[in-house]
C-alpha positions as CSV (number, residue, x, y, z in Angstrom):
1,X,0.0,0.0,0.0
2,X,1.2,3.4,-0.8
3,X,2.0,6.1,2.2
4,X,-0.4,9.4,2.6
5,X,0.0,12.1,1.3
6,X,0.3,14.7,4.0
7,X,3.1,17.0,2.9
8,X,6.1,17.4,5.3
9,X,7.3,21.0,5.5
10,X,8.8,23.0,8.0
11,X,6.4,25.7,8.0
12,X,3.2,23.0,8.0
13,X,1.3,24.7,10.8
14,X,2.8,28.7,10.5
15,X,0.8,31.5,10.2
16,X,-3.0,30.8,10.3
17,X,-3.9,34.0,8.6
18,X,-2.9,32.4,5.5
19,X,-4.5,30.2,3.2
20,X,-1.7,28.3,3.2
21,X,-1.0,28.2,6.7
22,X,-4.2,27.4,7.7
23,X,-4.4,24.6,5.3
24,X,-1.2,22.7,6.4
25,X,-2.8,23.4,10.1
26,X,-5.9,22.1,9.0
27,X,-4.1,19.0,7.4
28,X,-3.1,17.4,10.2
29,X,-4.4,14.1,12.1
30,X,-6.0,16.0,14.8
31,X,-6.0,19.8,14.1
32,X,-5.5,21.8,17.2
33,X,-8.4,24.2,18.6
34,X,-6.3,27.4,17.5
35,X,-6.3,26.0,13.9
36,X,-10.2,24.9,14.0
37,X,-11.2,28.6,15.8
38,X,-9.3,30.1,12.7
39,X,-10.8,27.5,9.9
40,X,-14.3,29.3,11.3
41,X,-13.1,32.6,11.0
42,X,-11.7,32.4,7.4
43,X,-14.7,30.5,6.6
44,X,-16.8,33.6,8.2
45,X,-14.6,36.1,5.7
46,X,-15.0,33.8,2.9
47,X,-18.6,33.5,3.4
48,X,-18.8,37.7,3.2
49,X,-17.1,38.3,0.7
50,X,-19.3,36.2,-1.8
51,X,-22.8,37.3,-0.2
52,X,-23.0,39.8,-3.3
53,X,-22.0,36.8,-5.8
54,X,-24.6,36.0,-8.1
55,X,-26.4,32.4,-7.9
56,X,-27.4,29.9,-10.7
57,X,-29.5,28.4,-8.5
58,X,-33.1,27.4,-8.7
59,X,-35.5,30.3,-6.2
60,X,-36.9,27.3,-4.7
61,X,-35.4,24.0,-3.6
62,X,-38.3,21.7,-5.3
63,X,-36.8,23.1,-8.6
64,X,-33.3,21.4,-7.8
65,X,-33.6,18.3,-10.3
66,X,-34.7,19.8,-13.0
67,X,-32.0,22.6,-12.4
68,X,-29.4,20.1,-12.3
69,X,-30.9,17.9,-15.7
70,X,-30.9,21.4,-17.7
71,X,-27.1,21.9,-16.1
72,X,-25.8,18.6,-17.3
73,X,-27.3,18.9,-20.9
74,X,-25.7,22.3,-21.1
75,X,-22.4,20.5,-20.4
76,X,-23.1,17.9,-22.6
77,X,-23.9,20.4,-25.6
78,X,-20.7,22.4,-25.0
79,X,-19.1,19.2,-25.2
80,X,-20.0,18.3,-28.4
81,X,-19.5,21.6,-29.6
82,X,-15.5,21.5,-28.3
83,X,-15.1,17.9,-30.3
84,X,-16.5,19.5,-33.4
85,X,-13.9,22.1,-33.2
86,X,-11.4,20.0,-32.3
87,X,-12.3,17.9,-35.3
88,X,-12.3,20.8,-37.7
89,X,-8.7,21.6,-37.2
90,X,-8.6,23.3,-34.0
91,X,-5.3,23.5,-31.3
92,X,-6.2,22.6,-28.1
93,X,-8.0,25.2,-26.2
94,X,-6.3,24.3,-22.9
95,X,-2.8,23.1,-22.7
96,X,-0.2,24.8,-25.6
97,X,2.2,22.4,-24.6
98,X,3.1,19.4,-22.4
99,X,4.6,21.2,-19.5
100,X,1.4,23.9,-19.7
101,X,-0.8,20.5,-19.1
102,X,1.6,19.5,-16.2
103,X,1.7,22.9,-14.6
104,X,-1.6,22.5,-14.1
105,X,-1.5,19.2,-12.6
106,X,0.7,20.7,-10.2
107,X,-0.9,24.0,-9.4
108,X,-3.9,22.2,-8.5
109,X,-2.2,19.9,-5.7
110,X,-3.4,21.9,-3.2
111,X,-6.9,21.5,-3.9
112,X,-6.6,17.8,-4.7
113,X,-4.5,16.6,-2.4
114,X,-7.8,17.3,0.6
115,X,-10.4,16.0,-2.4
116,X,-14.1,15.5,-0.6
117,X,-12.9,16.9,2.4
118,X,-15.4,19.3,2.8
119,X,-17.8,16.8,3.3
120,X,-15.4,15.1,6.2
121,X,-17.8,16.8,9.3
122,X,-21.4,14.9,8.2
123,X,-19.2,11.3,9.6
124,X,-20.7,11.9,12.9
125,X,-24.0,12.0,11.8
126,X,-23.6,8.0,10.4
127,X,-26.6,6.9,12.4
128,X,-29.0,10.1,10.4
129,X,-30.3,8.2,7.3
130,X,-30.9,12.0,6.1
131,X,-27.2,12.4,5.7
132,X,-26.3,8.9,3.8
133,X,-26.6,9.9,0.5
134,X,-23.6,12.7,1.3
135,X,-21.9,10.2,3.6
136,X,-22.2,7.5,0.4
137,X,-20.1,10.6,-1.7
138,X,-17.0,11.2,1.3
139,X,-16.6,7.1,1.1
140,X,-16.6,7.2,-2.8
141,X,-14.1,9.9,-2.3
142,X,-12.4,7.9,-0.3
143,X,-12.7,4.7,-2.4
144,X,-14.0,2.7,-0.3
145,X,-11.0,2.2,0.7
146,X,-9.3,0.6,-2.2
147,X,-6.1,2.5,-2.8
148,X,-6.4,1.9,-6.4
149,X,-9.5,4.5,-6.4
150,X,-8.5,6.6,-3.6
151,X,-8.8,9.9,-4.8
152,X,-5.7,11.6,-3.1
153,X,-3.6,8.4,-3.6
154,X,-4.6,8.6,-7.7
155,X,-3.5,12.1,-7.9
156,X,-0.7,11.4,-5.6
157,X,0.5,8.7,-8.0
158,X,-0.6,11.1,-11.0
159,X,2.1,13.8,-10.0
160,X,4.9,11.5,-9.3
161,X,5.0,10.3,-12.2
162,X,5.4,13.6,-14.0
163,X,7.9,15.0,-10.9
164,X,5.4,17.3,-10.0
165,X,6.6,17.4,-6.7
166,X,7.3,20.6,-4.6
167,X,3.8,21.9,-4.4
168,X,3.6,22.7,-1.0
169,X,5.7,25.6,-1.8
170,X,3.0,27.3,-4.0
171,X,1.9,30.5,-3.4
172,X,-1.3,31.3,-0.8
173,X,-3.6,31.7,-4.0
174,X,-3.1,28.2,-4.8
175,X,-4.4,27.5,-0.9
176,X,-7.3,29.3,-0.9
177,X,-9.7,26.3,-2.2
178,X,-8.1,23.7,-0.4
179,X,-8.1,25.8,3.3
180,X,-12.0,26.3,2.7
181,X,-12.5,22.8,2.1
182,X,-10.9,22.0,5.0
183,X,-12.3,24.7,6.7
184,X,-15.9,23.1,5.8
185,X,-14.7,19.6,6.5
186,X,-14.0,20.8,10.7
187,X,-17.1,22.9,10.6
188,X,-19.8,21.2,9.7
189,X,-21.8,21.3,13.0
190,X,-21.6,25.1,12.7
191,X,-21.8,25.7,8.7
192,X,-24.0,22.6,7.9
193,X,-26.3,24.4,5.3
194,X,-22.9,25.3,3.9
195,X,-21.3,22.2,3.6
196,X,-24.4,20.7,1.8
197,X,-24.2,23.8,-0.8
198,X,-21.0,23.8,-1.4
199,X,-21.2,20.0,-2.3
200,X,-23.8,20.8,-4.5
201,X,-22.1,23.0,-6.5
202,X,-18.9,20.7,-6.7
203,X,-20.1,17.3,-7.6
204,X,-22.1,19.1,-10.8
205,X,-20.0,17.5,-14.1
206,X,-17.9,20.6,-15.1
207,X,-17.2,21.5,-18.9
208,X,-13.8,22.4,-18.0
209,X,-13.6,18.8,-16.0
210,X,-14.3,17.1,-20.0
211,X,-11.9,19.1,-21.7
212,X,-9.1,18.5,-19.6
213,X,-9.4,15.1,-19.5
214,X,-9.3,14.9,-23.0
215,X,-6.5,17.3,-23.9
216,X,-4.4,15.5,-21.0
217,X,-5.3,12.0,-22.8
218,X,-3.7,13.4,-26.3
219,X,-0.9,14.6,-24.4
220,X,0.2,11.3,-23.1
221,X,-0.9,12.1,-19.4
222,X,-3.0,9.3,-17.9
223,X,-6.3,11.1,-17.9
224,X,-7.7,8.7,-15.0
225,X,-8.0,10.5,-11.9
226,X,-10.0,13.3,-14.0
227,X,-12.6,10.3,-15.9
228,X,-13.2,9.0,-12.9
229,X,-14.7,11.9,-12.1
230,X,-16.5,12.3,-14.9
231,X,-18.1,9.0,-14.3
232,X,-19.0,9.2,-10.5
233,X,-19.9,12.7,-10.8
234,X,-23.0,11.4,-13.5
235,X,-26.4,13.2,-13.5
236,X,-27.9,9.9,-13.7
237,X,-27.1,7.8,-10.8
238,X,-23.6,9.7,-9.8
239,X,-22.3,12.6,-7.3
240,X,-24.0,15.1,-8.7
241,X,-27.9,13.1,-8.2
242,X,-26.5,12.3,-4.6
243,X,-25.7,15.9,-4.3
244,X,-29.1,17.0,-5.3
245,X,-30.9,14.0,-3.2
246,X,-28.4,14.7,0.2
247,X,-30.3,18.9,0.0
248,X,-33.9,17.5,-0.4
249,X,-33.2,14.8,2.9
250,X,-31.2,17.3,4.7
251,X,-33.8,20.6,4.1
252,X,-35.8,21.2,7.4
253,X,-39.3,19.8,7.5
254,X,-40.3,22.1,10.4
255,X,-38.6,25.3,11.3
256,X,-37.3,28.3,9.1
257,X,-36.8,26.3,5.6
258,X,-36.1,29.4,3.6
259,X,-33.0,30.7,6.2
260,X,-32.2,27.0,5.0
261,X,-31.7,27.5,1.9
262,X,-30.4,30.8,1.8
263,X,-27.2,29.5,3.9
264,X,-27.3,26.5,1.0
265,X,-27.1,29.2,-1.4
266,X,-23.8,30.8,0.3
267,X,-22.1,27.5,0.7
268,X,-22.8,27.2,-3.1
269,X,-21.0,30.5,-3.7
270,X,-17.6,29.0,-2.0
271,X,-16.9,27.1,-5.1
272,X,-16.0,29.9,-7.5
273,X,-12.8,31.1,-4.5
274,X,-9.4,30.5,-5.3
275,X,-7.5,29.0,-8.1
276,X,-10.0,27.8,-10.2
277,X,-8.9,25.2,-13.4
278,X,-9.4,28.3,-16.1
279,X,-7.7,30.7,-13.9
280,X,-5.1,28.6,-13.3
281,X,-4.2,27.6,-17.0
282,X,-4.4,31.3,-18.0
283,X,-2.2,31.8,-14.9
284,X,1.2,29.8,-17.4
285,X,4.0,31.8,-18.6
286,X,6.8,29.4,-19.8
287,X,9.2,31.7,-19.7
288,X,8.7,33.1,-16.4
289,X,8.5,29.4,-14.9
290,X,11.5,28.3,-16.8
291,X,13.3,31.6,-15.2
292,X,11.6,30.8,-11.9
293,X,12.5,27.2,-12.0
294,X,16.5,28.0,-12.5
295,X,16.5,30.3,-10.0
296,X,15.3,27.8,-7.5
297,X,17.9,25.5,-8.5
298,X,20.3,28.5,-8.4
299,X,20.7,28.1,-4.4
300,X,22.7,24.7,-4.7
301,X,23.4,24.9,-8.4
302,X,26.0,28.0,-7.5
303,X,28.7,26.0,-6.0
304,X,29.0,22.8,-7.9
305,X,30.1,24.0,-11.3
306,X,33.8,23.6,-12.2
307,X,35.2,27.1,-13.5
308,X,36.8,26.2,-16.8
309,X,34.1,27.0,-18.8
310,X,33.4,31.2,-18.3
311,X,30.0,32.1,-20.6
312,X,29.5,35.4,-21.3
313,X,32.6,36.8,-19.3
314,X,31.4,34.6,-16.0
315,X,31.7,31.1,-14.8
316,X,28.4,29.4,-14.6
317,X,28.9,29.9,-10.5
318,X,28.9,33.3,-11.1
319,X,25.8,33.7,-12.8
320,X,24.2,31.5,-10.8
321,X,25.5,33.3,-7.6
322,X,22.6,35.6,-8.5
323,X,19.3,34.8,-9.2
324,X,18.0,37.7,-10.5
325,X,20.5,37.6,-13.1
326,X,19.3,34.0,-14.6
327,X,17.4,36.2,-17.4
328,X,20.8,37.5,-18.7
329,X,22.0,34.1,-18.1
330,X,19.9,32.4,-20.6
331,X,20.4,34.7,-22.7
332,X,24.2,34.5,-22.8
333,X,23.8,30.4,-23.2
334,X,21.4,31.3,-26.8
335,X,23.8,33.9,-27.8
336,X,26.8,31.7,-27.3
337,X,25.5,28.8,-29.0
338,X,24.6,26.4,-26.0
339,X,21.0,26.9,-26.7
340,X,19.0,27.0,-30.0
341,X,15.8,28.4,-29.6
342,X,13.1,27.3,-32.3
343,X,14.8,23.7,-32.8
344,X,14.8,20.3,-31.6
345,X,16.4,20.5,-28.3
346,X,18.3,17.8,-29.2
347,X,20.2,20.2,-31.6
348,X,21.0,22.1,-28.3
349,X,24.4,21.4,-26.1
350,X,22.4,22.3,-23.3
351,X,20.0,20.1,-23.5
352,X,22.3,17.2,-24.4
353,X,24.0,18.0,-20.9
354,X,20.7,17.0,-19.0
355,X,18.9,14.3,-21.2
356,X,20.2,10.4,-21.3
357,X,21.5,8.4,-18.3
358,X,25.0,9.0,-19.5
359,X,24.4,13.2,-19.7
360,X,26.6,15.1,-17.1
361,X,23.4,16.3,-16.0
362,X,21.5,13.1,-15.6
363,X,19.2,13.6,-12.4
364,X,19.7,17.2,-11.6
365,X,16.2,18.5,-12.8
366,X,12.7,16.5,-12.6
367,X,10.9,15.3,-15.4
368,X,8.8,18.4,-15.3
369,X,11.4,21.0,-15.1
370,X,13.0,18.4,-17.8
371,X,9.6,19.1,-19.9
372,X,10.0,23.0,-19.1
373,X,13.6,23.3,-20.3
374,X,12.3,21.4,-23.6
375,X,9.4,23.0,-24.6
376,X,11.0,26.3,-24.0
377,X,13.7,25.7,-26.3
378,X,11.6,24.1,-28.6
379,X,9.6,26.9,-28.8
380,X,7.4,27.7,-31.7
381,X,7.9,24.1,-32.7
382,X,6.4,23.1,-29.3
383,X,3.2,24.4,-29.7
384,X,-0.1,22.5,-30.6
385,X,2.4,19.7,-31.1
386,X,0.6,16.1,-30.4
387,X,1.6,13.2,-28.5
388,X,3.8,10.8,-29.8
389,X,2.6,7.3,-29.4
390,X,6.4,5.9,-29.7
391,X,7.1,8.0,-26.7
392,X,10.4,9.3,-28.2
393,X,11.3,12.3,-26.7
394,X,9.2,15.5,-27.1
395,X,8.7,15.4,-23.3
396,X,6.4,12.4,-23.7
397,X,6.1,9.3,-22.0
398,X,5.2,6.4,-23.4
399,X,1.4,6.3,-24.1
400,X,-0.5,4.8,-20.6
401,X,-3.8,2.9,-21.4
402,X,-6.7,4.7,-22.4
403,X,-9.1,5.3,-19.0
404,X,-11.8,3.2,-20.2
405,X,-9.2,0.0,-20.1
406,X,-7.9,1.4,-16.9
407,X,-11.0,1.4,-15.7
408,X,-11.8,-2.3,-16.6
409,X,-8.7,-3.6,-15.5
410,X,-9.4,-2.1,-11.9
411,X,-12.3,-3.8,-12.1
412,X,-10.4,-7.5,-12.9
413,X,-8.0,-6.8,-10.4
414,X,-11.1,-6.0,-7.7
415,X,-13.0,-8.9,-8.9
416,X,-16.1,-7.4,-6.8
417,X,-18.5,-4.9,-7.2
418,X,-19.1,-1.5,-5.6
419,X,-18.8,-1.8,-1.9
420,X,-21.6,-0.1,-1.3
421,X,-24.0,-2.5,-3.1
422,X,-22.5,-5.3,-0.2
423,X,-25.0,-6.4,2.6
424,X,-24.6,-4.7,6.0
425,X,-22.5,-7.1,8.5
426,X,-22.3,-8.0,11.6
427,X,-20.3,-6.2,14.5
428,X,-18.0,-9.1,14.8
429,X,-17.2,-10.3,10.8
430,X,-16.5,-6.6,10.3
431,X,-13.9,-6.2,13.3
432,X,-12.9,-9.7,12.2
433,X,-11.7,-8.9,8.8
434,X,-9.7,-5.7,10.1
435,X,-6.5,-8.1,10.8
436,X,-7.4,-11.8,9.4
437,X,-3.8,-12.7,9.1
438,X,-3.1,-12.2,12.5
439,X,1.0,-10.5,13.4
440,X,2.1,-7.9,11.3
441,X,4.8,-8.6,8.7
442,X,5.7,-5.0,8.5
443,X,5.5,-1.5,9.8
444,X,2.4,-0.7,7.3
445,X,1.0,-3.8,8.5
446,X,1.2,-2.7,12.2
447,X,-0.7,0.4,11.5
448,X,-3.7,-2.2,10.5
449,X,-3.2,-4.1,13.6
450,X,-3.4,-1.4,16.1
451,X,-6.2,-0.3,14.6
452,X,-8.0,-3.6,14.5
453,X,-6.7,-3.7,18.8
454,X,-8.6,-0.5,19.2
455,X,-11.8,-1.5,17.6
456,X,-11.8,-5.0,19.4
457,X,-11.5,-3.0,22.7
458,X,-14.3,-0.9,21.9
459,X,-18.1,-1.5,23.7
460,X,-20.5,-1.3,20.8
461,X,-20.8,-0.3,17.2
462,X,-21.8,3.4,18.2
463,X,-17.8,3.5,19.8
464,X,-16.3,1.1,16.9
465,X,-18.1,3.8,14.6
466,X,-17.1,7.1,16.2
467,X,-13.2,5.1,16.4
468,X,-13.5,4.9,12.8
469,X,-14.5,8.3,12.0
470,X,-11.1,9.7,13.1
471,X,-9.2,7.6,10.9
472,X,-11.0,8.8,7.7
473,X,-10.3,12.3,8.6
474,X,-8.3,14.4,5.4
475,X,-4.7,13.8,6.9
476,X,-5.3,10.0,7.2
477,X,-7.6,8.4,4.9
478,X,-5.1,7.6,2.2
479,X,-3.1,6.3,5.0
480,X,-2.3,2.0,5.0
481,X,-4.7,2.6,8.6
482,X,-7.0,4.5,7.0
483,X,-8.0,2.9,3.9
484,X,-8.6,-0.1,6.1
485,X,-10.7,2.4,8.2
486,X,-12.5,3.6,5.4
487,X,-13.3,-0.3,3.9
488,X,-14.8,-1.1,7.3
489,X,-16.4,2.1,7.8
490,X,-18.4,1.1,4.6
491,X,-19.5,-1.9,5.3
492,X,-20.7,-1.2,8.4
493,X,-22.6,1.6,7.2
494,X,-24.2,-0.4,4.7
């Protein structure tokens, strides 16, 4: 099983008037009171500041289906539209290149690395029938437990294999989603309208969510973590129906109805803060993150370089000795023949240094700084340019399986169907199958065996469920604990 993903940084719980402060605070097993009493501030601010926000949605609450059928076949039209285009002759409309596409990927860690944590705080209410159809959407999450469709671990996987690693050092605008989810997710006794319209308004199929999965797809980037969302996220029997169905349960029977829905309404709002996918994707500048990249690198680069080779009247130390110089430093490589812009990079002695096992370079920059460096020099040549199913090098990998075989084999390798569809157990075979094989055989495998000692030691199901609950909180689901958490969790829910 793989590890979680909770990012390890020095600064993980700093200031909590950031978004990014608050959300390493926030992403932590148990989050201290200081970090929850300043989730429900920013949520407070957050909430203001989109009161004067327009909202799509229906007057009335009996209009909701209907609303979210018209939504979905305006989706679906826009779709078909884009694939006509494309067809036509089009470029892409999202991704120039490769490392725009993986960019992206990375910009968007923040948010995806806490994915259906909003929804985290309606656990406690396992024993409300009213809230299963959101509780049913946190476990699918979640998947069920099975690592293989674990969101966080999926995307976790995703960006490794592209070395997009290093996003926890994005700027606060890249936090601002994820810290309200989270926010949300340890709030939900006191922003419960909120939580169920801001779910709402995220589990409804995106246009954007299509497109990206398409132009990722041609790009040689597994599309899978963004279909699977298309798929679960289905008008017809997906996320966004449970969506719809948890705001009819959960809509006060007796009481003030209309406040109800009014809150609903601002929780909706939430969804357009932050770095959004557009904004995001408008946000690339190649140049300034190939500049920004080598400056980076600058801070260890600086004294490794032997001082034969002077370019431009400087050794490579030199220039790299200051960072704000890296602009002039380029620029003396092109001008000196080490890089030739508008060609195959291979036709550069720059790039030659840092491509190949055998290159002097081999290892000093990821495969997505890697990807920077070569569209960059590629240039013009770079653009629109489509994935190479050989894999030889324009960046690309070699081509991964389409999602829909993914899919299937997932399903092989399971050889079950969706958890939820399983018959309720009892106490006992469910606390029974949290350790069958007994010992440990490794330090992963110890995780699963405390937590099978604690549920044995528990009285009743109410304790065995509440013990449960803490292991599937954002920090620890996609942990080897809490995925067995989150697999028992389900079944006993039923």
């Amino acid at each position: 099983m793989m590890s979680d993903f909770r990012p390890h940084t020095p600064d993980a719980a700093g200031d909590l008037t950031t978004p990014r402060g608050l959300y390493f605070a926030l992403l932590q097993p148990d989050p201290s009171p200081e970090a929850r009493s300043a989730g429900q501030a920013y949520l407070a601010r957050q909430l203001e500041a989109t009161a004067s926000l327009p909202c799509e949605l229906p007057e009335q609450p009996e209009a909701l289906m209907t609303w979210m059928d018209q939504q979905a076949a305006q989706v679906g039209d826009a779709y078909q539209a884009y694939l006509e285009e494309r067809k036509a002759g089009a470029p892409r409309r999202y991704f120039q290149t490769k490392s725009h596409a993986l960019y992206f990927l990375k910009s968007v860690a923040p948010t995806k690395a806490v994915d259906g944590a909003w929804l985290y705080g309606l656990l406690q209410r396992w024993n409300d029938a009213r809230f299963y159809p959101l509780i049913r959407i946190y476990l699918e999450e979640l998947g069920d437990g099975d690592p293989e469709k674990n969101h966080v671990l999926l995307y976790k996987k995703l960006l490794a294999t592209h070395g997009c690693e290093g996003w926890e050092q994005l700027d606060d605008s890249f936090f601002v989603q994820g810290a309200l989810q989270l926010a949300l997710g340890y709030g939900a006794d006191q922003y419960l309208p909120e939580v169920i319209g801001f779910n709402l308004g995220y589990e409804m199929l995106p246009l954007h969510l299509l497109i990206t999965a398409y132009e990722l797809n041609e790009l040689g980037i597994d599309p899978y973590y963004f279909t699977l969302h298309i798929t679960v996220d289905n008008p017809s029997t997906g996320h966004a129906r449970k969506a719809v169905q948890g705001v009819m349960e959960a809509l006060p029977l007796l009481g003030d109805s209309d406040s109800f829905w009014q809150r609903l309404c601002n929780g909706y709002r939430l969804n357009s803060l932050g770095a959004g996918t557009c904004s995001v994707i408008e946000h690339f500048n190649l140049d300034q993150e190939v500049v920004a990249m080598l400056a980076a690198k600058s801070e260890a680069g600086r004294y490794v370089h032997s001082d034969y080779c002077r370019i431009g009247g400087h050794t490579v130390n030199e220039w790299l000795a200051t960072p704000d110089r890296i602009s002039e430093f380029l620029a003396a490589l092109e001008a000196h023949g080490w890089i030739r812009r508008n060609q195959p990079p291979e036709n550069s002695r720059f790039w030659r240094l840092i491509e190949g096992e055998r290159a002097e370079m081999f290892g000093v920059f990821t495969a997505y700084e890697q990807q920077l460096l070569h569209d960059w020099i590629a240039g013009e040549s770079a653009l629109h340019a489509e994935a190479r199913p050989n894999g030889e090098r324009s960046g690309l990998r070699k081509r991964q399986p389409t999602f829909r075989a993914k899919q299937r084999m997932l399903e092989r390798l399971a050889g079950q169907p969706n958890r939820s569809a399983h018959r309720s157990p009892g106490l006992a075979e469910a606390l029974s199958s949290a350790n069958p094989e007994g010992m440990p055989g490794s330090d992963f495998d110890s995780e699963e065996a405390a937590l099978a000692s604690q549920l044995k030691a528990q009285p009743d199901r109410e304790a065995v469920m509440n013990t449960l609950v803490a292991q599937l909180a954002p920090a620890l689901h996609a942990t080897p604990a809490g995925l067995k958490a989150t697999q028992l969790f389900a079944r006993l829910l039923g």
